[in-house]
C-alpha positions as CSV (number, residue, x, y, z in Angstrom):
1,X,0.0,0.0,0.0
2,X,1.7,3.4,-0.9
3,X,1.1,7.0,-0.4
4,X,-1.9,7.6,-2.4
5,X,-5.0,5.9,-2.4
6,X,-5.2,2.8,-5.0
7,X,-7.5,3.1,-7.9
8,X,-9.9,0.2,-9.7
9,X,-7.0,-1.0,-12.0
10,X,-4.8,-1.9,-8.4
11,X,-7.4,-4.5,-7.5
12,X,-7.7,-6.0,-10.7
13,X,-5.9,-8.8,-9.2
14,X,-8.7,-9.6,-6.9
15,X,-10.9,-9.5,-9.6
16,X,-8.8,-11.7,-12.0
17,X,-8.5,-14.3,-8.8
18,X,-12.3,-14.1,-9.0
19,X,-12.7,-14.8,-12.6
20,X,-10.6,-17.6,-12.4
21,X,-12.4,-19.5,-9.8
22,X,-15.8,-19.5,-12.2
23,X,-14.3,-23.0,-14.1
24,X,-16.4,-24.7,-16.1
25,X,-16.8,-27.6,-13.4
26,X,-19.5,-24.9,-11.9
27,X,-22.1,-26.1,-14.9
28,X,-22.0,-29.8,-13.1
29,X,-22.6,-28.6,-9.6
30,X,-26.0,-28.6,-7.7
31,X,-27.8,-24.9,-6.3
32,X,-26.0,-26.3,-2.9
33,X,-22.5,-26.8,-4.4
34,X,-22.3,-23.3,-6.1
35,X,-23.3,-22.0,-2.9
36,X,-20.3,-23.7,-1.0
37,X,-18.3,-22.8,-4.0
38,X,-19.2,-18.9,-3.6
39,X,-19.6,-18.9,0.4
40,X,-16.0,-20.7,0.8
41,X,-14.1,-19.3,-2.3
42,X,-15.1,-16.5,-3.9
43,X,-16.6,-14.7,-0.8
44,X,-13.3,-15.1,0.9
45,X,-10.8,-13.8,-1.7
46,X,-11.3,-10.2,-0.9
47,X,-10.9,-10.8,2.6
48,X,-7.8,-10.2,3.6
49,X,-8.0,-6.6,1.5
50,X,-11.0,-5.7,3.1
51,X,-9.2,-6.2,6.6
52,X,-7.5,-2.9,5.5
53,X,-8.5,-0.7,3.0
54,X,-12.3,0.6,1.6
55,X,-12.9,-1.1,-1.9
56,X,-14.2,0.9,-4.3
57,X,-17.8,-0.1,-5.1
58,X,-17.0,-1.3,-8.6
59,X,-14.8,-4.3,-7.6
60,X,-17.3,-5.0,-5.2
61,X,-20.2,-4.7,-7.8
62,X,-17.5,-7.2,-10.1
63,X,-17.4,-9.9,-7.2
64,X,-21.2,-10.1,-6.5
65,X,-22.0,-10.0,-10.4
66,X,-19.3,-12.9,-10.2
67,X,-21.0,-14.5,-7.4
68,X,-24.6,-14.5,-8.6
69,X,-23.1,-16.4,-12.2
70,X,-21.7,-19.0,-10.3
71,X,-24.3,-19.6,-8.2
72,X,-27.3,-18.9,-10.9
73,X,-26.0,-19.5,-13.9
74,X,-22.4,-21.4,-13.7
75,X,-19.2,-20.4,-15.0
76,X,-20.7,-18.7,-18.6
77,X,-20.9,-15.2,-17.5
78,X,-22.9,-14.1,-20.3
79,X,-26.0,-16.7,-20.2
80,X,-29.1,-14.7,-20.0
81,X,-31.1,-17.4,-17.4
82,X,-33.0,-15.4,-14.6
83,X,-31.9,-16.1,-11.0
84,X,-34.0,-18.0,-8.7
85,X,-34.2,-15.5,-5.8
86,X,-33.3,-11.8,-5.6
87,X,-29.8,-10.9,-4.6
88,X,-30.8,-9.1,-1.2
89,X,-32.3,-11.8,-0.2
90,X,-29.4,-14.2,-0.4
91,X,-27.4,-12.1,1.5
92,X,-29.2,-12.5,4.6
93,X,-27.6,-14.5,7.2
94,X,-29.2,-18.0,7.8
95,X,-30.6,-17.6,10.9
96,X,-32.4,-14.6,9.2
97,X,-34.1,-16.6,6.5
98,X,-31.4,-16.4,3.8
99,X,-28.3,-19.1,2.6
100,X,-26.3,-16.9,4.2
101,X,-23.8,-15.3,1.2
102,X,-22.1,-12.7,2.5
103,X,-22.8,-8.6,1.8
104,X,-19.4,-7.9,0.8
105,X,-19.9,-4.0,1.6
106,X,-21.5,-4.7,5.1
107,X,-18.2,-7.4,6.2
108,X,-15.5,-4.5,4.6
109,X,-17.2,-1.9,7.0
110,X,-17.1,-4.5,9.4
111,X,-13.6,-5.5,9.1
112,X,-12.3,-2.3,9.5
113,X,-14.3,-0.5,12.6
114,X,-11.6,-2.3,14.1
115,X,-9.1,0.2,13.3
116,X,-11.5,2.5,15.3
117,X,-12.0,0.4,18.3
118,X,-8.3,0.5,18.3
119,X,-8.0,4.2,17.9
120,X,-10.8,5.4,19.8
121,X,-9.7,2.8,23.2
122,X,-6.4,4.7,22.7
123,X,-4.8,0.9,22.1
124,X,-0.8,0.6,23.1
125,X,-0.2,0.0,19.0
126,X,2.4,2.6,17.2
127,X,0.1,3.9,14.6
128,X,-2.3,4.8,16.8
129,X,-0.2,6.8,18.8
130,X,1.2,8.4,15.5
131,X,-2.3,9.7,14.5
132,X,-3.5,11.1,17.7
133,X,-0.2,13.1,17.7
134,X,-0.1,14.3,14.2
135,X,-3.2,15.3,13.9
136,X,-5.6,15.5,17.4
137,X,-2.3,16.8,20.0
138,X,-4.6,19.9,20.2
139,X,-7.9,18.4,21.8
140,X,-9.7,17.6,18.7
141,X,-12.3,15.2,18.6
142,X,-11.9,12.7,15.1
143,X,-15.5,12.7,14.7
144,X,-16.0,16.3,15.1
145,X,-13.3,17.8,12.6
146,X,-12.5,17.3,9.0
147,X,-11.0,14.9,7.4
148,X,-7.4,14.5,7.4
149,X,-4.1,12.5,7.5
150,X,-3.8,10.1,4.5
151,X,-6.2,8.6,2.4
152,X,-6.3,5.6,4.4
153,X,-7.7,6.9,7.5
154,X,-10.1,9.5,5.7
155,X,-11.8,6.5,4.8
156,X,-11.5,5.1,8.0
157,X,-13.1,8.2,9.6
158,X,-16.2,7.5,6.9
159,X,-17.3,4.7,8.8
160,X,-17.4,7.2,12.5
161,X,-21.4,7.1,11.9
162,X,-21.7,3.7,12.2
163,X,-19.0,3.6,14.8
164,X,-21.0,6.2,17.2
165,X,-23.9,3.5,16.0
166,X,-23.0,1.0,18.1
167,X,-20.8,2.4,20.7
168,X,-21.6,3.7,24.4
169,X,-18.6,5.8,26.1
170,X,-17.6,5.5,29.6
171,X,-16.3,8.4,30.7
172,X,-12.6,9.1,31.7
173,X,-11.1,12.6,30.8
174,X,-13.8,13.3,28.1
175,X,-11.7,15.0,25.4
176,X,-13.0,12.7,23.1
177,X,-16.6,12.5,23.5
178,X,-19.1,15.0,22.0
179,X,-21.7,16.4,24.7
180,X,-24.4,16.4,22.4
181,X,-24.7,14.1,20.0
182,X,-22.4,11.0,21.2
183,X,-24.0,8.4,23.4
184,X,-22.6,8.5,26.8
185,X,-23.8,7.2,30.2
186,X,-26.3,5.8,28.5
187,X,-27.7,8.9,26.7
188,X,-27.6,11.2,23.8
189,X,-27.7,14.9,25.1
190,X,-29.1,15.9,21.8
191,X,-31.9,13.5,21.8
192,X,-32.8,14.2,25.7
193,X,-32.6,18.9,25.7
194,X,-33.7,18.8,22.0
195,X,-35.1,22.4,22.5
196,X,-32.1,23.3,24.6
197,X,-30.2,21.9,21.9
198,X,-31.2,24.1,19.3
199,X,-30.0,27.5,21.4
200,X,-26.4,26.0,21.7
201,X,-23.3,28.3,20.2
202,X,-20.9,25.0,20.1
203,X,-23.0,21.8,18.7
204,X,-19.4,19.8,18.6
205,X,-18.2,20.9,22.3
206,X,-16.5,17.7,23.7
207,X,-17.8,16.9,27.4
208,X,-14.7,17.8,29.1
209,X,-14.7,21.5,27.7
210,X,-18.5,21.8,28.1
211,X,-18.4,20.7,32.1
212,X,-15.0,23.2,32.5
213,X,-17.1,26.2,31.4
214,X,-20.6,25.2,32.0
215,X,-22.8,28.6,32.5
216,X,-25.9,29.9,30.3
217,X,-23.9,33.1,28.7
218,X,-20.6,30.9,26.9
219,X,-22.7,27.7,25.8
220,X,-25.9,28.8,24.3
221,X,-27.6,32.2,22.6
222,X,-29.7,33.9,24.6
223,X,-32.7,34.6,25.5
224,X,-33.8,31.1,26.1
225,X,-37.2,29.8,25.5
226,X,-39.7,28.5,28.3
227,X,-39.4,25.2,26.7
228,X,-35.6,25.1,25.9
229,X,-34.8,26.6,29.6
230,X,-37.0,23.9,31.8
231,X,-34.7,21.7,29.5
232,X,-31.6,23.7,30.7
233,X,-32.8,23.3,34.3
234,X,-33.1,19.6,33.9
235,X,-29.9,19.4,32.5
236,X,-27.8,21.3,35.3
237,X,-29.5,18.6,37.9
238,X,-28.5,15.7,35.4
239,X,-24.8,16.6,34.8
240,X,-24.0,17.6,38.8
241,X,-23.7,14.0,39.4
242,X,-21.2,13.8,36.6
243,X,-17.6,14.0,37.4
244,X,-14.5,13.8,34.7
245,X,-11.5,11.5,36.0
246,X,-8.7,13.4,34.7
247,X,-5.7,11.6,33.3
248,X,-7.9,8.6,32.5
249,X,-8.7,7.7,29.1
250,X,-12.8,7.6,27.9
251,X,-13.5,4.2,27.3
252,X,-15.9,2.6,24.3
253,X,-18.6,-0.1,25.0
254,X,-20.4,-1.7,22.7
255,X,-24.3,-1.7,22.8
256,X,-24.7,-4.8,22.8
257,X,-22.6,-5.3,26.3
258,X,-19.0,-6.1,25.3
259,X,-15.9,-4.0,25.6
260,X,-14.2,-6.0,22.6
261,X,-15.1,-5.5,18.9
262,X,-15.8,-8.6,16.5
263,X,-16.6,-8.0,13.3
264,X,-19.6,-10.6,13.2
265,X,-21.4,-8.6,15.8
266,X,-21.4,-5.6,13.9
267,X,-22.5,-7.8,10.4
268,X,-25.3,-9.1,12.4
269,X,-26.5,-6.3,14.1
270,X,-28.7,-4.7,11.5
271,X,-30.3,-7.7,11.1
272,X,-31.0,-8.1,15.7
273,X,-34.7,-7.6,14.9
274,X,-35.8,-10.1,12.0
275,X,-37.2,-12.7,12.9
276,X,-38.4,-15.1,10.0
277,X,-40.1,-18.0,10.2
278,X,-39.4,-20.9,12.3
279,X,-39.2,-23.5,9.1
280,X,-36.1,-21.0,7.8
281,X,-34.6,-22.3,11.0
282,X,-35.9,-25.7,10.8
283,X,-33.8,-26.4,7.3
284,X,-30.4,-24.9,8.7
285,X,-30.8,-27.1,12.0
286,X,-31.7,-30.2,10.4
287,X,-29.2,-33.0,10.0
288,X,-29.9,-33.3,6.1
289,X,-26.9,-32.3,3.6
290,X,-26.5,-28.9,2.1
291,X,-28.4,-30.7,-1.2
292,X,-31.4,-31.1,0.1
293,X,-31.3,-27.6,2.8
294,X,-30.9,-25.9,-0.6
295,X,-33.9,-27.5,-2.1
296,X,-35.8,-27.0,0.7
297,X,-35.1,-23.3,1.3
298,X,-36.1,-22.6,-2.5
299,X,-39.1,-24.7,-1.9
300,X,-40.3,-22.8,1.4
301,X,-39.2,-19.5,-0.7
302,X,-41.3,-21.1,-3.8
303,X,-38.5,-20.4,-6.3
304,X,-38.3,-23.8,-7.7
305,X,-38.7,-24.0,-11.2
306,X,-42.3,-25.3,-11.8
307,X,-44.6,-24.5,-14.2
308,X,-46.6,-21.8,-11.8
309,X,-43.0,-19.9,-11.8
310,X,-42.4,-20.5,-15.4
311,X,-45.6,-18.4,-15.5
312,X,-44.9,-15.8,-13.4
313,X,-41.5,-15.2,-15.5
314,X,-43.5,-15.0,-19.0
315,X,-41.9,-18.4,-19.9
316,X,-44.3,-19.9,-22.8
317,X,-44.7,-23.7,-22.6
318,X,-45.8,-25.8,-25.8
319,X,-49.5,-25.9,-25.6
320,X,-49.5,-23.1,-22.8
321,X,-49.8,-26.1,-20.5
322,X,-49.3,-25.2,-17.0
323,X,-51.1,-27.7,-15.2
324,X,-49.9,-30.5,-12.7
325,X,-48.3,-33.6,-14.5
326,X,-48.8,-36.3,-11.5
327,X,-52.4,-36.0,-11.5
328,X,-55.2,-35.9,-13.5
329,X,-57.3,-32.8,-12.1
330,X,-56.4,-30.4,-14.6
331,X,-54.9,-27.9,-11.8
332,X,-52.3,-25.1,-12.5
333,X,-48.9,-26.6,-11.0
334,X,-48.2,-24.4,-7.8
335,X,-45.5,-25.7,-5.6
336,X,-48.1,-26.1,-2.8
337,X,-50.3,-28.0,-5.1
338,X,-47.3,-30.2,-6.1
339,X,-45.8,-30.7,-3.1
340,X,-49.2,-31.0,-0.9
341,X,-52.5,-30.9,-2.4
342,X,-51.3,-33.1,-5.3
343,X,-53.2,-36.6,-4.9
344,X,-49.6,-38.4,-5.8
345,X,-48.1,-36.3,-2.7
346,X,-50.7,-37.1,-0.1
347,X,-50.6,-40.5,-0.3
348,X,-46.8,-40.2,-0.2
349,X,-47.7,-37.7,3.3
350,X,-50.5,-40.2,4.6
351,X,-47.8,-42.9,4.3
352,X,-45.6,-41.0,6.6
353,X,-48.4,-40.2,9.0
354,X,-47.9,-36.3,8.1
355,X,-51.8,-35.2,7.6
356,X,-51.7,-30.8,6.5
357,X,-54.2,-29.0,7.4
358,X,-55.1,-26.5,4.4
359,X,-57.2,-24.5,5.9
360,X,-54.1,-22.3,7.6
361,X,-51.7,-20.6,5.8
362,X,-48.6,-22.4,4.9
363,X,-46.1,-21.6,7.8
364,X,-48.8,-21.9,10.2
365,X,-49.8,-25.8,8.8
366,X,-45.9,-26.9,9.0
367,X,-45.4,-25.5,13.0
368,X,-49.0,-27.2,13.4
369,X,-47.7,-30.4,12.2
370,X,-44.5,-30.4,14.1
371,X,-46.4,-29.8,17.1
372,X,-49.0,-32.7,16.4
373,X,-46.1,-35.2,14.4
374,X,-44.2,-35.5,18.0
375,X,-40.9,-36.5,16.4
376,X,-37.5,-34.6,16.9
377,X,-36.7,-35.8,13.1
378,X,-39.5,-34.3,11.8
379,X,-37.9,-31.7,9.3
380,X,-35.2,-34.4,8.8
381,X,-38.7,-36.4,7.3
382,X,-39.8,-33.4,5.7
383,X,-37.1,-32.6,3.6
384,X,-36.3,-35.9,2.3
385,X,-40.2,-36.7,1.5
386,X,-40.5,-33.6,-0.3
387,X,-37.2,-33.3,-2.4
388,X,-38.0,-37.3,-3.6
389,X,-41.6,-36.0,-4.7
390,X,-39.4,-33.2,-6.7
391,X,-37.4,-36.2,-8.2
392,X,-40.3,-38.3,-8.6
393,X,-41.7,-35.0,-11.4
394,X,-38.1,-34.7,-12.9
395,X,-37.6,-38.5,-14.1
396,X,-41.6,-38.0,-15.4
397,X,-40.2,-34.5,-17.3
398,X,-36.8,-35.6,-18.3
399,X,-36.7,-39.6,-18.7
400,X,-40.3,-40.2,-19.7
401,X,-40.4,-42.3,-16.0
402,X,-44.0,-43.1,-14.8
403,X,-44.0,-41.8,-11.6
404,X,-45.3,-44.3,-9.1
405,X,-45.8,-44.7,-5.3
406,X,-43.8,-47.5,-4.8
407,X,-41.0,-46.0,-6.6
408,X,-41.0,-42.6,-4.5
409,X,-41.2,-44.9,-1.1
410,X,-38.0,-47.4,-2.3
411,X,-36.2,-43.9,-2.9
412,X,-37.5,-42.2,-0.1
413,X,-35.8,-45.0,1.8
414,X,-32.3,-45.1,0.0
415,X,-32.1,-41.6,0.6
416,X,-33.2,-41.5,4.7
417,X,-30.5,-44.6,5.4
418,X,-27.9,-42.5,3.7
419,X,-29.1,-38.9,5.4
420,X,-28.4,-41.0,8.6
421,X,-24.9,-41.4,7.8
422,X,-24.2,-37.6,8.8
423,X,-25.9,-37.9,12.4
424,X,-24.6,-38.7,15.7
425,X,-24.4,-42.0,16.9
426,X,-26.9,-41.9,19.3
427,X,-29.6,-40.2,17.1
428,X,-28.3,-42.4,14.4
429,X,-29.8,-45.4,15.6
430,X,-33.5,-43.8,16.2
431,X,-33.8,-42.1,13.1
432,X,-33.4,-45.7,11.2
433,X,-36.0,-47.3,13.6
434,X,-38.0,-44.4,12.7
435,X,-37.0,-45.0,9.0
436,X,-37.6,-48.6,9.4
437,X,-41.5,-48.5,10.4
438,X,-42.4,-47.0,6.8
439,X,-40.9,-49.9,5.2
C-alpha cells in the first residue's frame, strides 16, 4: 500500500483471482455446491483486503455480479437465465431466512471498525499513537473535525457514523466525546434537551470543555425559551452528578454489552430484529446435507422451477400447458399444489403419518404439524419426502419415467439410510427405527 489511495485498476488482481475460480466444473454442480463454491471461495478472496483498506464499489459490484453467475447460472458469464431468488435476499444471514452469502460491503465496514476500536480505546499500538499526535495533540475530537491525515484513514473516519452507532462511552477525561450528540452514560444529550439543543453556540463541544465552562452566557444564545430553559434546568441537575476523571482515558462499550469488537457482531447487528419463520430455521438445524437444505429453502421461498413460476417469468410452454403432471385434475402446477395438495403427494404424506391442514396458511400448517407429528426428526422427514416428490416430477419430465408410489417410497428409503450417515451416533440409531416402520 503506498502513499496515495489505489484506484480500480490496483485491484484487478482480486478480480482476475475471481474470474478464475468460475471454471467450467461450476455447470456440473448442484444450487448447494455453487453456494459452498461462492460462500468458501469466492466470498473469501477479498478478505484479507477488506481487513485494510475501503474497496471501491465497482470491484465489489464485479465480485457479486461474479458471485450470482456462479451460483445462478455457472461459469458462462454471459448466459441470459433469470436467477432463482433476488440478490438481497441471499445475503441474509441464515438464521435470518437467507443461505447466508455474505454482503461484501456490510463485512468490509465490518472489518475495519476495528481500526477504530483500536483508535478510539487509545490501544498501546504505534500507529495509533502516531495519528493522535499528528493530527488531534490539540484536543480535537476525530469525529468532530475534518478529514485528514492520509487517504487511508479519511476513509477510516467514513465509517465514524456507524462507529457512534453501536458504541456507548464510559467516561474518563472526556476529550473525546461530543456532549451532544455521542452516546454517553447511557444517553444522547441531543436526543434528551432537543429544545435546549437548538439554542447552543458549540453543537461539537466535547464533554470535558463543556463541564469546564458550564454557564448559560458561553454555551448557548440567549434569551432562552420557556421550553428550551425547563430543559436547561433539567440538564444542570443531570450533569451535577457527573464527574470527569482526569488523566484517564474515555472508554468505548459496545451496545450490545461487550468492551471488545468482533466484526460478526457488527455484520449481524442490522439484522437483531428479523425474525423469519421458524421452518427458515428448521432447514439450517436439520441434520440433512446442504443438497437437500438448498432445495428446501427454494421450496419454502417457492422459487423452484415449476410450471406456476415459469408463468410468473413470461416463460411460454408448448400448448400453454401449466397444469400439474402427477395428477389428472387439470390444476395449475403451484409448488403447494405439487408438493401438498397433489393426490400423488398425499398418499406419499398419509404414508408417513404427516396429515396438513389447508385450511391455515402455509407456515402456520408446517409448526401445526411439528407440534401434532411429535418427532424430533420431523424436518429431517420433511425434507427428504418432499425433495424425492421433486425427483419423482423430474424422471416424469426428463426420462419419460411413470412416476409411481412404490417408486418414490423405495427412494425415499435409500435416501433417509444414507441422510443418517451424517448424524450422531446416538440419534443415528433412532432415526433408522424411525426409518424402518415406513418400510
Amino acid at each position: 500500500m503506498g502513499t496515495t489511495k489505489p484506484r480500480v485498476e490496483h485491484f484487478g488482481f482480486i478480480m482476475n483471482k475471481v474470474e478464475r475460480r468460475l471454471t467450467t466444473t461450476t455447470n456440473f454442480l448442484s444450487h448447494a455446491g455453487r453456494l459452498e463454491l461462492v460462500n468458501s471461495v469466492l466470498s473469501s478472496l477479498p478478505t484479507y483486503d477488506m481487513c485494510t483498506v475501503q474497496l471501491p464499489i465497482s470491484v465489489i459490484e464485479y465480485i457479486d455480479r461474479a458471485r450470482r453467475h456462479c451460483l445462478w447460472r455457472g461459469s458462462d458469464s454471459n448466459a441470459k437465465m433469470k436467477p432463482l431468488v433476488a440478490w438481497k435476499k441471499c445475503s441474509k444471514p441464515k438464521r435470518k431466512g437467507g443461505p447466508g452469502i455474505i454482503n461484501l460491503r456490510c463485512q468490509n465496514s465490518a472489518l475495519l471498525l476495528k481500526h477504530l476500536d483500536k483508535f478510539y480505546n487509545r490501544k498501546e499500538i504505534p500507529w495509533v499513537k502516531l495519528v493522535w499526535h499528528a493530527h488531534y495533540s490539540n484536543g480535537d475530537i476525530p469525529h468532530a473535525t475534518m478529514d485528514k491525515g492520509s487517504f487511508w484513514w479519511k476513509d477510516i473516519l467514513k465509517l465514524c457514523d456507524l462507529f457512534k452507532g453501536i458504541i456507548n462511552c464510559k467516561l474518563g477525561d472526556g476529550s473525546t466525546v461530543i456532549f451532544w450528540s455521542d452516546l454517553w452514560n447511557d444517553n444522547v444529550m441531543q436526543s434528551k434537551f432537543p429544545r435546549l439543543f437548538s439554542f447552543a453556540k458549540n453543537k461539537k463541544i466535547s464533554v470535558l470543555q463543556f463541564l469546564s465552562n458550564n454557564n448559560l452566557q458561553s454555551q448557548f444564545h440567549l434569551p432562552l425559551s420557556e421550553q428550551a430553559y425547563q430543559e436547561y434546568q433539567r440538564m444542570q441537575d443531570y450533569i451535577q452528578s457527573i464527574q470527569v476523571q482526569q488523566n484517564t482515558k474515555d472508554s468505548w462499550h459496545y451496545i450490545w454489552e461487550s468492551s471488545s469488537h468482533t466484526s460478526s457482531k457488527f455484520y449481524n447487528f442490522p439484522y437483531r430484529n428479523v425474525q423469519p419463520p421458524a421452518p427458515f430455521l428448521w432447514i439450517w438445524d436439520s441434520k440433512c446435507s446442504n443438497k437437500l437444505k438448498v432445495f428446501s429453502w427454494l421450496l419454502i421461498m417457492d422459487r423452484l422451477n415449476i410450471r406456476n413460476l415459469l408463468k410468473r417469468k413470461k416463460h411460454k410452454l408448448e400448448g400453454n400447458n401449466y397444469n400439474c403432471i402427477l395428477c389428472i385434475q387439470n390444476v395449475e402446477k403451484t409448488a403447494f399444489h405439487l408438493f401438498f395438495s397433489c393426490p400423488f403427494s398425499q398418499a406419499c404424506w398419509q404414508h408417513l403419518n404427516m396429515h396438513w391442514n389447508f385450511q391455515s396458511d402455509f407456515f402456520q400448517m408446517m409448526m401445526q404439524l411439528k407440534q401434532q407429528y411429535q418427532n424430533s426428526f420431523f424436518m429431517e422427514i420433511f425434507i427428504i419426502a418432499a425433495c424425492h416428490i421433486w425427483k419423482q416430477r423430474n424422471n416424469f419430465i426428463f426420462d419419460r419415467g411413470r412416476p409411481s408410489f412404490s417408486s418414490w417410497k423405495c427412494s425415499f428409503l435409500d435416501e433417509a439410510r444414507f441422510q443418517a450417515l451424517r448424524m450422531s451416533e446416538d440419534k443415528h440409531f433412532v432415526f433408522l427405527l424411525r426409518i424402518d416402520s415406513f418400510s
